[in-house]
C-alpha positions as CSV (number, residue, x, y, z in Angstrom):
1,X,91.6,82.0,111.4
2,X,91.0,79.4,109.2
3,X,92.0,77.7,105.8
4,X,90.2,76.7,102.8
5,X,90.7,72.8,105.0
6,X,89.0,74.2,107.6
7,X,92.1,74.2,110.0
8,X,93.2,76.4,112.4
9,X,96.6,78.5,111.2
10,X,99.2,79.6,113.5
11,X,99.4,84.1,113.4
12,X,103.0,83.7,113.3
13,X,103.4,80.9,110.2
14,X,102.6,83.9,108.2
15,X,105.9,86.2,108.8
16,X,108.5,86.4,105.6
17,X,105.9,83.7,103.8
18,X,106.9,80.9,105.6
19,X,104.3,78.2,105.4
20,X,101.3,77.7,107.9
21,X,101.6,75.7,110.8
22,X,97.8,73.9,110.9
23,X,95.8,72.0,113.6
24,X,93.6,69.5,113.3
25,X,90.3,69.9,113.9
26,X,88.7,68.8,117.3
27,X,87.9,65.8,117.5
28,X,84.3,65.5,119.6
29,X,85.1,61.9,120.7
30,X,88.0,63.0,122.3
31,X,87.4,66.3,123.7
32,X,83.8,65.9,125.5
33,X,82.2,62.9,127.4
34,X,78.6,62.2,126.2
35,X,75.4,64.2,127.0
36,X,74.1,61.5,129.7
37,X,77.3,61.2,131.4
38,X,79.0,64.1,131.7
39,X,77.3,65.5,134.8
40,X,77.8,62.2,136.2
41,X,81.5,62.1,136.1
42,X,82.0,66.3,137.5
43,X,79.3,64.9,140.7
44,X,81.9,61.5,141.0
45,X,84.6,63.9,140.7
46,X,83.5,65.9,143.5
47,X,83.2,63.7,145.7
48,X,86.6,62.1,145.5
49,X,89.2,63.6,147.5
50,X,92.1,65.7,145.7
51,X,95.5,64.9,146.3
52,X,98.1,68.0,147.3
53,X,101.4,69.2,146.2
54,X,104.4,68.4,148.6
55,X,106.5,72.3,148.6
56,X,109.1,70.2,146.0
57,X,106.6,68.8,144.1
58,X,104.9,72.0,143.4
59,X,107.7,73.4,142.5
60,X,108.5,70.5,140.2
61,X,104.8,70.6,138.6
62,X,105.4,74.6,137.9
63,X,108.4,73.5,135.8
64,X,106.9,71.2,133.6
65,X,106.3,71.3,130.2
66,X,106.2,69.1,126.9
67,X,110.4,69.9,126.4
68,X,110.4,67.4,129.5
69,X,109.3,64.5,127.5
70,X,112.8,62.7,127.6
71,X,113.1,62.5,131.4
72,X,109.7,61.1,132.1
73,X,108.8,59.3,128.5
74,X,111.0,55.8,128.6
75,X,110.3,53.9,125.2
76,X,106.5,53.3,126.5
77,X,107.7,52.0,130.0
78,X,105.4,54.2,132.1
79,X,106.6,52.4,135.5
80,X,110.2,53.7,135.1
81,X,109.4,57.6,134.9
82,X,110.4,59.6,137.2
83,X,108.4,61.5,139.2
84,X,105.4,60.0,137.7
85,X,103.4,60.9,140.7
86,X,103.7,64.2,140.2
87,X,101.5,63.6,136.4
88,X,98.8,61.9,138.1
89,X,97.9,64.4,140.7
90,X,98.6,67.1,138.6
91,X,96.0,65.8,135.7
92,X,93.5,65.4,139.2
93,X,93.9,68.7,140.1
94,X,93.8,70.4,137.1
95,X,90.7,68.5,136.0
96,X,89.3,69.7,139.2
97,X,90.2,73.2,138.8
98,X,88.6,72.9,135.2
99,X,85.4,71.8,136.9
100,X,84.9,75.1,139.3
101,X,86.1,77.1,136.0
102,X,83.0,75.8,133.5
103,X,80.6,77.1,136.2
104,X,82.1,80.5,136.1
105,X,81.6,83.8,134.1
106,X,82.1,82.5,130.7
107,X,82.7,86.0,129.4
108,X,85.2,87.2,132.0
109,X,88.4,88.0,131.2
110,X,89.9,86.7,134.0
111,X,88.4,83.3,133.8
112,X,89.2,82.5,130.2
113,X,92.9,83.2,131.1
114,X,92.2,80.9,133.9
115,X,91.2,78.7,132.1
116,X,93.9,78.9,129.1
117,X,96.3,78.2,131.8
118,X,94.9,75.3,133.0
119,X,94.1,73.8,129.7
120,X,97.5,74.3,128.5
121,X,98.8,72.6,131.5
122,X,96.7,69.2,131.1
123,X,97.6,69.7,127.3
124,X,101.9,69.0,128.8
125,X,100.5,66.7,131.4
126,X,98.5,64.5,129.5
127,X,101.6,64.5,126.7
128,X,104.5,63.1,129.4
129,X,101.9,60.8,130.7
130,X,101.2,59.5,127.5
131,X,97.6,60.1,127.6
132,X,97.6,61.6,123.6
133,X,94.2,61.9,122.9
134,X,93.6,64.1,126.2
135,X,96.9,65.9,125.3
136,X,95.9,66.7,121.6
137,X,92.2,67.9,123.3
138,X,93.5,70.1,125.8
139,X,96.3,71.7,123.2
140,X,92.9,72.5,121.1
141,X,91.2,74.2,123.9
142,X,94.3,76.5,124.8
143,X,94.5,77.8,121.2
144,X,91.1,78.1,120.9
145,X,90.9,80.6,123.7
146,X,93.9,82.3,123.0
147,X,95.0,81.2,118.9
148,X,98.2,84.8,119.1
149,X,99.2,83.6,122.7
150,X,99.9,79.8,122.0
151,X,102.4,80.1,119.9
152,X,104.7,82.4,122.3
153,X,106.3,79.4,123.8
154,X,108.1,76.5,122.0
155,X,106.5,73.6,124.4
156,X,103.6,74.2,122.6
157,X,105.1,73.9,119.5
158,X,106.8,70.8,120.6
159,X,104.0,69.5,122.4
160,X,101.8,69.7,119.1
161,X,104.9,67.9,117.3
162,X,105.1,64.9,119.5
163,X,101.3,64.6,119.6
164,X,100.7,64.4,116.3
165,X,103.9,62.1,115.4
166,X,102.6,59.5,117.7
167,X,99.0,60.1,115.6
168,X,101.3,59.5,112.3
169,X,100.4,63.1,111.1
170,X,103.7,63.2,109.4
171,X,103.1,66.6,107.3
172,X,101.1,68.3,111.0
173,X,104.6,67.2,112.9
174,X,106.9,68.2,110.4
175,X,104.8,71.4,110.5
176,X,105.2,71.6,114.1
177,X,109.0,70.8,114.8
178,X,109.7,73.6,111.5
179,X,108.5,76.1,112.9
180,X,109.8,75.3,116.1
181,X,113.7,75.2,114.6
182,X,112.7,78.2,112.9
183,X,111.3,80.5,115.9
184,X,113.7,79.2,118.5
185,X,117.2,77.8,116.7
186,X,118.6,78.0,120.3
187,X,116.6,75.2,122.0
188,X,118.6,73.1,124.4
189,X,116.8,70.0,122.5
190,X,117.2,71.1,119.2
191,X,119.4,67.5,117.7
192,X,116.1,66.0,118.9
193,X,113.6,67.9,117.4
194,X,116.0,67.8,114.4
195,X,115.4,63.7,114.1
196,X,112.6,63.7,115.0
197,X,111.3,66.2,112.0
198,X,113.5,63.9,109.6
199,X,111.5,60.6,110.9
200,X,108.8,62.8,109.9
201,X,110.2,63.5,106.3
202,X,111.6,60.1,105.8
203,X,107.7,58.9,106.3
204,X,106.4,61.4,103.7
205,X,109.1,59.7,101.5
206,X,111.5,63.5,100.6
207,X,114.5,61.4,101.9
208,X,116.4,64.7,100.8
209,X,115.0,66.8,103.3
210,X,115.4,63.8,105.6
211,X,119.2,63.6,105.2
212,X,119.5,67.2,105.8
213,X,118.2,67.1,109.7
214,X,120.6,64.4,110.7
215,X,123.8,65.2,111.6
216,X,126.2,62.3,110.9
217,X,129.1,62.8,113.3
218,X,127.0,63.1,116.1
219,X,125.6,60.2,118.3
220,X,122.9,61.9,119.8
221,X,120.8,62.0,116.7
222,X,121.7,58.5,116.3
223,X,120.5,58.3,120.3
224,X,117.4,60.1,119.6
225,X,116.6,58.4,116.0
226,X,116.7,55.5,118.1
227,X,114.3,56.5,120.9
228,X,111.7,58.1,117.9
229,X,112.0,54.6,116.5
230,X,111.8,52.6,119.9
231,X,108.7,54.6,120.5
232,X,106.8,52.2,117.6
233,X,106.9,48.6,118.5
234,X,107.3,47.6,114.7
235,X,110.0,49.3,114.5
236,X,112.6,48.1,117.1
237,X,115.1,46.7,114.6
238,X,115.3,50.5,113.6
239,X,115.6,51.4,117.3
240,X,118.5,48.8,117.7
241,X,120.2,50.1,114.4
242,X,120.0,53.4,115.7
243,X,121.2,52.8,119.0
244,X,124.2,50.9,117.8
245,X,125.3,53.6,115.3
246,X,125.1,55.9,118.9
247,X,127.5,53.3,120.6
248,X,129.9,53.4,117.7
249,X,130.2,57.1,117.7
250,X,131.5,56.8,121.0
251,X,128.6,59.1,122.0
252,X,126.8,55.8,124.1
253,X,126.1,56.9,127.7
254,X,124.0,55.7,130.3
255,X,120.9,57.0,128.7
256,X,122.1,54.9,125.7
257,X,122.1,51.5,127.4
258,X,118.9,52.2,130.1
259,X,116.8,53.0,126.6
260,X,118.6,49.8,124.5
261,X,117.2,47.6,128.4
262,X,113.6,48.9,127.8
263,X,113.8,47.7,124.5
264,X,115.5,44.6,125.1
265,X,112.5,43.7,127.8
266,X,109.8,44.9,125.6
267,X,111.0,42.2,122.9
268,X,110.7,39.6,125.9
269,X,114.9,39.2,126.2
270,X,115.7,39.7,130.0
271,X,118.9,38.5,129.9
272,X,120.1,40.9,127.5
273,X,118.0,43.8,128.9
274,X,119.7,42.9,132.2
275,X,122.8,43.6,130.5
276,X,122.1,46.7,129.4
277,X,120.8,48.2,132.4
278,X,124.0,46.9,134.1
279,X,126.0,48.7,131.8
280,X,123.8,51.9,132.6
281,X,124.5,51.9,136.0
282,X,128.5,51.4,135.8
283,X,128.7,53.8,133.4
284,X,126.4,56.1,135.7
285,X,126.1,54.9,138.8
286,X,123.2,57.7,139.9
287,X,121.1,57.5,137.2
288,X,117.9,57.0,139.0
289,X,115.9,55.7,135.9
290,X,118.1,52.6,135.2
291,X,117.9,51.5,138.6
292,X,114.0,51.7,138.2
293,X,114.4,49.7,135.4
294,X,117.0,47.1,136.9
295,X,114.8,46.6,139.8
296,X,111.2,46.0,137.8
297,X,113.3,43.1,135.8
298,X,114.3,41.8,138.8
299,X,110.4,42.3,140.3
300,X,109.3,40.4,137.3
301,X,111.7,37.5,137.9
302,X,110.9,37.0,141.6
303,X,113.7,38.5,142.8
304,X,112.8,40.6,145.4
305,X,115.8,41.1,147.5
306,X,117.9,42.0,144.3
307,X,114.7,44.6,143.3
308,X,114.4,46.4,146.6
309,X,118.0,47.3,146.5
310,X,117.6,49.1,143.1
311,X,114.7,50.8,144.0
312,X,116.6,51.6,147.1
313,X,119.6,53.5,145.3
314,X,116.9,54.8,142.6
315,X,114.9,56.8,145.4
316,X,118.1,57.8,146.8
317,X,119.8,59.2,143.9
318,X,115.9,61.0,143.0
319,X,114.2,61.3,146.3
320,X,110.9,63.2,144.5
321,X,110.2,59.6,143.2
322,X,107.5,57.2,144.4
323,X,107.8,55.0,147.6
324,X,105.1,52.6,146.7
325,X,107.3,50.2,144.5
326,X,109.8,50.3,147.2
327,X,107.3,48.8,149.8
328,X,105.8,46.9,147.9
329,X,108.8,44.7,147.3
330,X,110.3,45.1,150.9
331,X,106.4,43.3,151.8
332,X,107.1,40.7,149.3
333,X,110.4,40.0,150.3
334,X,109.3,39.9,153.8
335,X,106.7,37.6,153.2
336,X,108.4,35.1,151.5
């Protein structure tokens, strides 16, 4: 169904008169390669060989949805997520599976769940590999297949959230992460979605309803205020602020200090991003992330013996993530 706007509305935004949760339209640009090319890039796709699912990675990939966006999203430092692998040949083979699906029955029954499934799928992994445009595409294509079905899960809700907050769609997320608190006031993630959705109302300037979502006495909306805010480069003095306030609380954990190093090295100060990650790792000393993180500054600094050992005790404290830096650095080291 649609509004007067000409957006899509969410079945369930209209139980007990709550307001209705909207979509965006598609957007073309996004959604489907041009006319000449498209045929193109399904025959190049064919021919390039698909990668395969270790037994732990599949099991991993079956897991994952958008409420995993803290463990693999790092304030825009791709290179530190964990299993980040898994993302790219997940998007591979569900593109892929996507491909055989288009040539099918259109009409069947079976293939247009098929083909929700997958659809929905890309839509998580393109969001936690912050590919947005693909994300907000393949969220469209799932609800337009099935509109009553989508909105049975709170990923998607979520997934929709985070999509359109890094678009700026301030009303669309605020939208989103309402109705989310409202179907499922039980999600583990909820002081997140809570700051989040008053980021969202503090940019639409109703600072009242702002003030309402954060909860004062706790440090984890200050932690999570801060990783909204770290996720907009203009806006790393906020981040910082934020962060701080998380510190002072006594709430500030090793998650604290791993996000405060990523921002530290995105504002080119390696010496105090060293610092943090350091303090990450004592306060934690198997948290796999910040010894990612600790051993790319070292990478980017040259030093190579210092950089293999973190991504040593990184892979051993998270086994499921990639080898590649790991050898990379034990060539460099070897060669030099």
């Amino acid at each position: 169904m649609y509004n007067t706007r000409g957006h899509l509305l969410c079945p369930a935004s209209r139980v007990q008169g709550r307001p209705a949760l909207s979509i965006i339209p598609p957007i073309p640009a996004l959604c489907t390669p041009p006319p000449d090319s498209k045929m193109d890039a399904l025959q190049m796709r064919r021919l390039d060989v698909m990668p395969s699912f270790t037994t732990l990675e599949k099991r991993r990939y079956l897991q994952i949805t958008s409420l995993d966006f803290n463990y693999f999203y790092n304030n825009s430092n791709p290179r530190s997520c964990p299993d980040r692998h898994i993302l790219f040949k997940a998007n591979r083979l569900l593109e892929n599976n996507l491909d055989a699906l288009m040539e099918m029955n259109a009409d069947s029954m079976a293939v247009k769940t098929r083909k929700y499934a997958v659809f929905l799928k890309l839509g998580h992994i393109s969001l936690l590999a912050q590919d947005w445009a693909k994300a907000l595409s393949a969220y469209q294509q799932a609800y337009n297949l099935y509109p009553d079905q989508f909105w049975k899960h709170p990923s998607n809700y979520y997934g929709l959230g985070l999509v359109y907050l890094h678009f700026k769609d301030y009303k669309l997320a605020a939208e989103a992460f309402s109705r989310l608190l409202y179907c499922y006031p039980a999600l583990g993630c909820i002081v997140e979605v809570k700051s989040r959705l008053g980021v969202c109302f503090q940019n639409l300037s109703e600072y009242t309803r702002a003030l309402k979502k954060f909860e004062p006495d706790n440090g984890k909306t200050f932690y999570y205020l801060g990783r909204c805010y770290g996720e907009t480069p203009t806006k790393a003095h906020d981040a910082f602020l934020n962060y701080r306030q998380s510190i002072d609380k006594s709430e500030a954990d090793a998650d604290t200090w791993c996000s405060i190093g990523v921002l530290y090295q995105q504002q080119n100060q390696p010496m105090d991003a060293l610092q943090a990650f350091i303090c990450a790792v004592e306060l934690d000393p198997e948290h796999s992330a910040a010894w990612t993180d600790l051993g790319i500054l070292y990478e980017l600094h040259h030093q190579f013996a210092d950089a293999l050992e973190c991504f040593r005790k990184a892979i051993k404290f998270n086994p499921g993530q990639s080898l590649i830096s790991s050898f990379t650095l034990f060539y460099k080291f070897k060669t030099h």
